[in-house]
Wavefront OBJ file of the C-alpha trace (Angstrom):
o trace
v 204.005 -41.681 160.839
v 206.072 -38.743 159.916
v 209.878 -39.462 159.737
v 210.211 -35.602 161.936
v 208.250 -36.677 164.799
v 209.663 -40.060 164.975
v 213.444 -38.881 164.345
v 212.772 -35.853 167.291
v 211.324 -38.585 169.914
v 214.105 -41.052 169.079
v 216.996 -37.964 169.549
v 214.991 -37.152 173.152
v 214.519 -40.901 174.276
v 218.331 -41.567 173.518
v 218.901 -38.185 176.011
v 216.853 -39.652 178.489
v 218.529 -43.285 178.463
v 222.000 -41.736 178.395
v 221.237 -38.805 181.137
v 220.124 -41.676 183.411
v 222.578 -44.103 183.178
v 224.890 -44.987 185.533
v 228.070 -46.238 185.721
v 229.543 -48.651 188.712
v 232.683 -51.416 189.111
v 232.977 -51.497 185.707
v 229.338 -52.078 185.037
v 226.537 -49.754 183.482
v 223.091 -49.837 183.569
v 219.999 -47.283 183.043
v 218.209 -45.892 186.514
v 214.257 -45.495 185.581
v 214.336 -42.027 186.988
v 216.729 -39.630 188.139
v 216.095 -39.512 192.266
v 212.575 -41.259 192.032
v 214.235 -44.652 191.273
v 217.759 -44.470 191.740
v 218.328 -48.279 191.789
v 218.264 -51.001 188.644
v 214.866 -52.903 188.307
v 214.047 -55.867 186.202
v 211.842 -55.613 183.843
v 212.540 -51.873 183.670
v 216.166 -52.872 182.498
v 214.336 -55.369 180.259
v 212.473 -52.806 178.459
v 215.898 -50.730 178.056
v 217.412 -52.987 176.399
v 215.294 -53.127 174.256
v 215.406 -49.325 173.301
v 219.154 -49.835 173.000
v 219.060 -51.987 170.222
v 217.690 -49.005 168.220
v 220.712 -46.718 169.033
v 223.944 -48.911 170.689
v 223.576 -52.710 170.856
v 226.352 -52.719 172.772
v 225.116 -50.887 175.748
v 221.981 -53.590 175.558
v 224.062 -56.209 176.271
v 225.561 -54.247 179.099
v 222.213 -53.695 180.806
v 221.356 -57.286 181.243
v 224.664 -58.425 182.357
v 224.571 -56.014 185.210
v 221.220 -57.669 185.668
v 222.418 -60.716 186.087
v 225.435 -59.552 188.441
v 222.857 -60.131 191.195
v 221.289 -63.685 190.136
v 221.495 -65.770 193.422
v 224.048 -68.232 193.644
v 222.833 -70.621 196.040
v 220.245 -71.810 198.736
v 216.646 -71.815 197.620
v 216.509 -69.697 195.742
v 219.357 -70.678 193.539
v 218.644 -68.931 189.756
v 216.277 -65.737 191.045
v 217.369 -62.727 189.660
v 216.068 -60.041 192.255
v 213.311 -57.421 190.869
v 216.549 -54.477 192.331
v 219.623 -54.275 192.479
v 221.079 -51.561 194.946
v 224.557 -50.829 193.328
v 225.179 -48.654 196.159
v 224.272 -51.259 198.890
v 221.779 -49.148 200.207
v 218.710 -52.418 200.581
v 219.586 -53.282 204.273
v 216.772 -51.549 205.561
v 213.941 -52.911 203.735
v 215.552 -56.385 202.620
v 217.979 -57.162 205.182
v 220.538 -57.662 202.631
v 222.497 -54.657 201.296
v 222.652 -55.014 197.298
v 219.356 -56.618 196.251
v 215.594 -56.873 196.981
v 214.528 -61.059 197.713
v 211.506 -61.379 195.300
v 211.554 -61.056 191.451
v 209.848 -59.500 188.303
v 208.014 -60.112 185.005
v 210.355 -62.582 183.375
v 211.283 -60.674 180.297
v 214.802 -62.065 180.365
v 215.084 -64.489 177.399
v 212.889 -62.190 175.192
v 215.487 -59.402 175.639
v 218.583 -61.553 175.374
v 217.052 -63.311 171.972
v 215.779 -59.472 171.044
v 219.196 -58.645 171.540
v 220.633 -61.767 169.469
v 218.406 -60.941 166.806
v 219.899 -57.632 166.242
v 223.389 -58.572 166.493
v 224.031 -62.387 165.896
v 226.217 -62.231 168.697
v 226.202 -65.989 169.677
v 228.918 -65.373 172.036
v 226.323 -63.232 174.697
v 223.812 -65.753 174.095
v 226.343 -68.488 175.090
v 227.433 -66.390 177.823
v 223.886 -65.892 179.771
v 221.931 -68.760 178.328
v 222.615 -70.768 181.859
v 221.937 -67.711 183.887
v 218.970 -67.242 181.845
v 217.913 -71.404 181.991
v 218.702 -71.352 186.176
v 216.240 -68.217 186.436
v 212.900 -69.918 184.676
v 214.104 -73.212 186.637
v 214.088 -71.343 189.293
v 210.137 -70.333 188.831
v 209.258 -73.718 188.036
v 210.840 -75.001 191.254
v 210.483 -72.740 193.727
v 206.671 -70.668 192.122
v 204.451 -73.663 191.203
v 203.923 -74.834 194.502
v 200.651 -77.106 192.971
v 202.297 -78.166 190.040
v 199.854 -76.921 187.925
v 202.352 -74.896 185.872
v 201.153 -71.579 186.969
v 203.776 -69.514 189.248
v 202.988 -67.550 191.702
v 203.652 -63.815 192.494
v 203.880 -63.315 196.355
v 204.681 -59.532 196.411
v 202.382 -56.666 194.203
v 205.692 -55.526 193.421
v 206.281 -58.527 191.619
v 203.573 -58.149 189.020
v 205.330 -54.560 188.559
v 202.154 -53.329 189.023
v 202.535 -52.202 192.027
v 199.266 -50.795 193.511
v 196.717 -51.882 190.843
v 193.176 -52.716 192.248
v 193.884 -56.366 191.366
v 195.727 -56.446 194.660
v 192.819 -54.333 196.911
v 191.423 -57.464 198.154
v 194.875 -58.188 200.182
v 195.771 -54.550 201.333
v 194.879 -53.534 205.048
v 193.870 -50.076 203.528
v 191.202 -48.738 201.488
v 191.507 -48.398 197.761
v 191.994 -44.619 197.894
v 194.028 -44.339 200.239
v 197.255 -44.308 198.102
v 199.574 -43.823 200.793
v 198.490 -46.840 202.962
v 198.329 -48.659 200.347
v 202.040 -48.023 199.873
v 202.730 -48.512 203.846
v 201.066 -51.706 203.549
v 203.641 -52.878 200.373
v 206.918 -52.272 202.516
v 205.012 -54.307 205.333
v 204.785 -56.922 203.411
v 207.965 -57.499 202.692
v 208.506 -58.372 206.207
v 206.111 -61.543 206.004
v 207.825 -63.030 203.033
v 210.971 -62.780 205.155
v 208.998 -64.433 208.031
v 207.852 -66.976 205.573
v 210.925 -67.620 204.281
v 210.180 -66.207 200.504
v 208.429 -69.932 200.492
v 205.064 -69.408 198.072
v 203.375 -71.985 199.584
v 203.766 -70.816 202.960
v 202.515 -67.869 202.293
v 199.431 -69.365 200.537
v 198.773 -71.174 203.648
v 199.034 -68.252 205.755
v 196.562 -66.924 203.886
v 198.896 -64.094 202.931
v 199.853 -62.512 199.476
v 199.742 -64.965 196.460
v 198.509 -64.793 193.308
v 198.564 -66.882 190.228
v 198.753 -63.601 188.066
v 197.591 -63.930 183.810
v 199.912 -61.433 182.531
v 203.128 -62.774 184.952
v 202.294 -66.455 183.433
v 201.694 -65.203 180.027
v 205.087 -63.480 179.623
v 206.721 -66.344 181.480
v 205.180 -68.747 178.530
v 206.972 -66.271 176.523
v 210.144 -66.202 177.908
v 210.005 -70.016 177.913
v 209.436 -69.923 174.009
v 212.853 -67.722 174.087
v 214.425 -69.444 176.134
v 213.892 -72.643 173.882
v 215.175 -70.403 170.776
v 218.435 -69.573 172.675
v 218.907 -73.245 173.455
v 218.461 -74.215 169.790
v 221.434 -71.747 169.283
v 223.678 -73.394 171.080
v 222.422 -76.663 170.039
v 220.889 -77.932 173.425
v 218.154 -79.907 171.433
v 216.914 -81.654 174.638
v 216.718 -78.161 176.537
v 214.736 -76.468 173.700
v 212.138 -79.272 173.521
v 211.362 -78.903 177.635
v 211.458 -75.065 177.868
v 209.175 -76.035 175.177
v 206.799 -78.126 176.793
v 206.958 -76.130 179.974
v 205.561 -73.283 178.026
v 202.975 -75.187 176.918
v 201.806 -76.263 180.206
v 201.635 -72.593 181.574
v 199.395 -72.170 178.047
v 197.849 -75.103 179.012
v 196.771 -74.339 183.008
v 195.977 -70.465 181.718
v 193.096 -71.563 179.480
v 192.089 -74.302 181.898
v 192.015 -71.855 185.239
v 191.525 -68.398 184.433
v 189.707 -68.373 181.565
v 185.985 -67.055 182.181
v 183.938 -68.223 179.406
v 180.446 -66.152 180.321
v 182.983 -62.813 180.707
v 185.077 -63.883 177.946
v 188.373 -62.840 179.929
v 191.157 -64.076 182.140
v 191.099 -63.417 185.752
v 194.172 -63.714 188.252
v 194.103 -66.555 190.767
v 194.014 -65.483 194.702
v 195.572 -67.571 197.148
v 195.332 -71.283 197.240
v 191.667 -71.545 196.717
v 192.657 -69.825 193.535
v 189.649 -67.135 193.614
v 189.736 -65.269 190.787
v 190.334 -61.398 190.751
v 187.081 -60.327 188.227
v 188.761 -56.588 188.319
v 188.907 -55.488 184.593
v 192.649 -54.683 183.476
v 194.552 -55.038 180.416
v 196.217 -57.633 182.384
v 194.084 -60.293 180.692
v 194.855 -58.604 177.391
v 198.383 -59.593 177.920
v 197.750 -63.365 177.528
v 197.937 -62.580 173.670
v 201.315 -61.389 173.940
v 201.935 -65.182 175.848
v 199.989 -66.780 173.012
v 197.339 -68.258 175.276
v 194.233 -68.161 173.449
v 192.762 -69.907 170.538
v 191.430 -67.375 167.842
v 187.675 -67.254 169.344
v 189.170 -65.995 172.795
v 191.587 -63.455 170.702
v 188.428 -61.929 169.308
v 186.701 -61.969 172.498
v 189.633 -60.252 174.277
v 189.970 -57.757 171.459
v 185.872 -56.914 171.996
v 186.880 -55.549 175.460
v 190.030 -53.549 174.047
v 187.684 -51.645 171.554
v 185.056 -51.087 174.081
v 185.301 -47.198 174.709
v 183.548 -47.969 177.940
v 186.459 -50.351 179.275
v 189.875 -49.624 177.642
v 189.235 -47.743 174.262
v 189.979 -44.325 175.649
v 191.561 -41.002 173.663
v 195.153 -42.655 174.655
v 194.704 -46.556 175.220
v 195.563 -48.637 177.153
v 194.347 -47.302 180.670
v 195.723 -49.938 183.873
v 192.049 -49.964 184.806
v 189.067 -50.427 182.654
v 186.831 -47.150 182.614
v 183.927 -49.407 183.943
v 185.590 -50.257 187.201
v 184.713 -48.372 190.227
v 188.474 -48.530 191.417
v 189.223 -46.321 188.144
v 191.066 -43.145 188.840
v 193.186 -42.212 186.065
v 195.199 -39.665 187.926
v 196.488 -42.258 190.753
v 199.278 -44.561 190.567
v 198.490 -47.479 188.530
v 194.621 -47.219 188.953
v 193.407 -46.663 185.409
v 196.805 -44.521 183.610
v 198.498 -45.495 180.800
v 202.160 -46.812 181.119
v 204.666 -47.689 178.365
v 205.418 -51.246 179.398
v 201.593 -52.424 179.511
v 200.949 -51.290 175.978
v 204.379 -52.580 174.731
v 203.117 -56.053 175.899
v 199.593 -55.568 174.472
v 200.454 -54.156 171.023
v 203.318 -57.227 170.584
v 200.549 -59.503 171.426
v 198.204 -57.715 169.142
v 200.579 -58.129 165.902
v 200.838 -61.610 167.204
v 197.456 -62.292 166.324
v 196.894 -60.074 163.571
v 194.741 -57.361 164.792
v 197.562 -55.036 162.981
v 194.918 -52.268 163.389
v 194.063 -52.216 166.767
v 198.155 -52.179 167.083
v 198.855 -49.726 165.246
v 196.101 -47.538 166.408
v 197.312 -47.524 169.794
v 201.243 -47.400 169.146
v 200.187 -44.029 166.956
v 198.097 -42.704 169.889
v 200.720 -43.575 172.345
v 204.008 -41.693 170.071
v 201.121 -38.862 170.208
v 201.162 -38.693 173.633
v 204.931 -38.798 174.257
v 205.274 -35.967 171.611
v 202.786 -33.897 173.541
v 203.740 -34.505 176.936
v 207.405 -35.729 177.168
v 208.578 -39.228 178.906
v 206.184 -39.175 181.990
v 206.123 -42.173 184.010
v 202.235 -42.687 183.102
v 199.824 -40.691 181.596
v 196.068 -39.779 182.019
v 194.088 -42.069 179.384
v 191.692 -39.070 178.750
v 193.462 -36.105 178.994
v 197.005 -36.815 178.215
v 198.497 -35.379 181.251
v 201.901 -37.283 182.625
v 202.497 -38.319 185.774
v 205.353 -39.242 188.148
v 208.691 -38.786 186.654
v 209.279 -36.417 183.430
v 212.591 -38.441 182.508
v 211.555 -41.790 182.755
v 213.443 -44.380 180.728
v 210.980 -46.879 180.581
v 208.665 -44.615 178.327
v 211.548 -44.651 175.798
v 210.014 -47.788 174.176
v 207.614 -45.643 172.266
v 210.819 -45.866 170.088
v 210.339 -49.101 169.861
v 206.564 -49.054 168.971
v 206.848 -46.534 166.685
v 209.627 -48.198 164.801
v 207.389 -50.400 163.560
v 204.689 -47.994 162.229
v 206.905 -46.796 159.108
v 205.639 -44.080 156.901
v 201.483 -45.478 157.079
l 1 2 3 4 5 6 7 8 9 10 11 12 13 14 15 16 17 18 19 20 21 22 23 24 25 26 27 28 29 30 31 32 33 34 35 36 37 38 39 40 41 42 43 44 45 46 47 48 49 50 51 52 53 54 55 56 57 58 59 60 61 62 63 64 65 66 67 68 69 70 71 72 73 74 75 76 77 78 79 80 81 82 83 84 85 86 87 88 89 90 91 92 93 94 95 96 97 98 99 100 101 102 103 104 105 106 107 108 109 110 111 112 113 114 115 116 117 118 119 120 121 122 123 124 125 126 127 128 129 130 131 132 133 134 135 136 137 138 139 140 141 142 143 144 145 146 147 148 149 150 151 152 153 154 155 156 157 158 159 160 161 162 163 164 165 166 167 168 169 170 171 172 173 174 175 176 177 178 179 180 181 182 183 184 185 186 187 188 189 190 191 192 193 194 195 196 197 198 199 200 201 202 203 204 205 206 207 208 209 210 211 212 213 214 215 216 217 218 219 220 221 222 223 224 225 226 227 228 229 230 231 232 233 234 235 236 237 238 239 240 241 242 243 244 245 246 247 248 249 250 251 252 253 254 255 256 257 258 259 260 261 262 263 264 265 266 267 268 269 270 271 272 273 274 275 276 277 278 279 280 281 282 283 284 285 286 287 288 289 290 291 292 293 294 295 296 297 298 299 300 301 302 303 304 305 306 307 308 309 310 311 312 313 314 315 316 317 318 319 320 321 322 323 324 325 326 327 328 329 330 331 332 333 334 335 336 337 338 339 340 341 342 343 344 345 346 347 348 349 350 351 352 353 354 355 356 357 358 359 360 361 362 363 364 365 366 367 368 369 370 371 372 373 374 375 376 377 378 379 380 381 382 383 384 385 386 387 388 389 390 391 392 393 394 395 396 397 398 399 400 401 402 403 404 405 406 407
């Protein structure tokens, strides 16, 4: 990795994260995109904070308290924190409520608060949103596992933040090309869950959107493994040890339910019936960033990743597998490459020790950013970005090339 490159991306990603920040009652947080997405978004802020570790810690820990300005405070949903906040007040319209959406995001939370910790050995912010943090993946567990099984459930595509991957076709009321129904169909959705009352299980037995999702459990397990780490912290010994054991559940009820031995993959679980989704994404890679499999199911997983027929391509990791006939690299999550998917796959790579594979794609993707600048997503093939030009998100490759050194 040559220090020049590196250095020059890590100058341009801190210009991006400070042009699109924004400042508001006393609280400051990055926007993904200047006029595309004006608002702050979960897992989006997640991922920031992440890149501001590398440059101001400081502004990290002001990301995810503005996150958590929004948590909500009581009823049923007691602990969510909402997948936007509108700073400006602006969500009437589509939510009914003026400052934030009423369904949530990948929980990244506790990884980005302990990431944070990590870096600073400020115990004073850990103290400060451990209960937030704690009322949040409660939250899940109460109001998300319907069954009991461990497994939450996602009842929005927006949800999974992926927001119109082929994964979800099978619900839509629109065909799989046509991008902009597809995207009609999302904002009508929104109206059911406020029908239903944001309740999962009434939504399962309407038949309607819900999915047991691998990569949304996976980083939950995750963020329940954090979560126990910040407890231990603050000495909450009996805290730790059931974050803990609720992490192993969700391992437990991934392997056990959406494991397909004869494909050697995980598959998302539809509706109540729990179907699963066999649509090939790197979704199912991101169980090793959850630490789900055993060893033989790493290696299995990893098979796939290599294939250049699935998700080996010039720039890896593409949303959809090359073999899928929903692939079309050019649309909107349908088979591009995006910052945040092969953050989670290369973290769950090094977790396992395919260092290689890791470092392969990290170098392909700080290739790609060089080339083509801080697109939203990228063509897997070609290289060409898409969407946004100044999108914040896409400042991790700071973060993944961190970690490839001189090599």
């Amino acid at each position: 990795m040559h220090h020049g490159i590196a250095g020059e991306l890590a100058e341009k990603a801190r210009a991006v994260l400070e042009s699109n920040r924004v400042t508001v009652r006393g609280h400051t947080y990055v926007r993904p995109a200047p006029h595309t997405y004006e608002h702050q978004w979960l897992w989006d802020s997640c991922f920031h904070a992440l890149v501001h570790l590398h440059f101001d810690p400081d502004l990290a820990k002001a990301e995810l308290r503005a996150l958590l300005v929004h948590q909500e405070a009581e009823g049923p949903d007691q602990g969510m924190v909402p997948h936007m906040a509108y700073w400006d007040g602006s969500g009437t319209a589509l939510w009914g409520r003026p400052h934030a959406s009423t369904i949530t995001q990948p929980p990244l939370l506790a990884q980005a608060v302990l990431a944070t910790y990590r870096r600073t050995g400020d115990l004073a912010f850990v103290a400060e949103t451990y209960p937030a943090l704690r009322a949040h993946y409660d939250w899940l567990a109460r109001r998300r596992d319907p069954d009991g099984d461990g497994l939450v459930t996602i009842i929005h595509p927006w949800e999974s933040g992926w927001d119109s991957s082929p994964r979800w076709d099978r619900f839509a009321d629109a065909a799989p090309e046509d991008d902009d129904g597809l995207r009609r169909w999302r904002a009508r959705l929104v109206a059911d869950l406020r029908r239903a009352g944001h309740d999962a299980a009434a939504l399962e037995a309407a038949g309607g959107f819900a999915v047991e999702a691998v990569d949304f459990n996976s980083i939950y397990a995750a963020g329940l493994d954090a979560l126990a780490e910040l407890a231990l912290l603050l000495g909450r010994e009996a805290e730790a040890a059931a974050a803990r054991r609720r992490a192993r559940q969700v391992r437990d009820a991934v392997n056990e339910r959406m494991w397909d031995p004869a494909a050697g993959y995980y598959w998302d679980l539809a509706g109540r019936a729990e179907d699963p989704i066999r649509c090939l994404t790197p979704a199912g890679l991101i169980a090793l960033y959850g630490g789900v499999p055993d060893r033989e199911q790493a290696a299995r997983l990893v098979e796939h990743l290599r294939d250049p027929r699935r998700f080996w391509t010039r720039f890896p990791v593409p949303s959809v597998a090359v073999s899928e006939p929903t692939y079309r690299p050019d649309a909107y999550w349908r088979g591009n490459v995006w910052a945040s998917v092969n953050w989670l796959v290369i973290r769950g790579l090094e977790r396992y020790g395919y260092a290689a594979e890791a470092r392969a794609i990290a170098e392909r993707f700080v290739e790609l950013v060089a080339r083509s600048g801080f697109h939203e997503y990228f063509h897997p093939e070609t290289g060409q970005g898409y969407g946004p030009d100044r999108q914040s998100w896409t400042a991790l490759v700071v973060d993944l090339a961190a970690g490839l050194g001189e090599g």
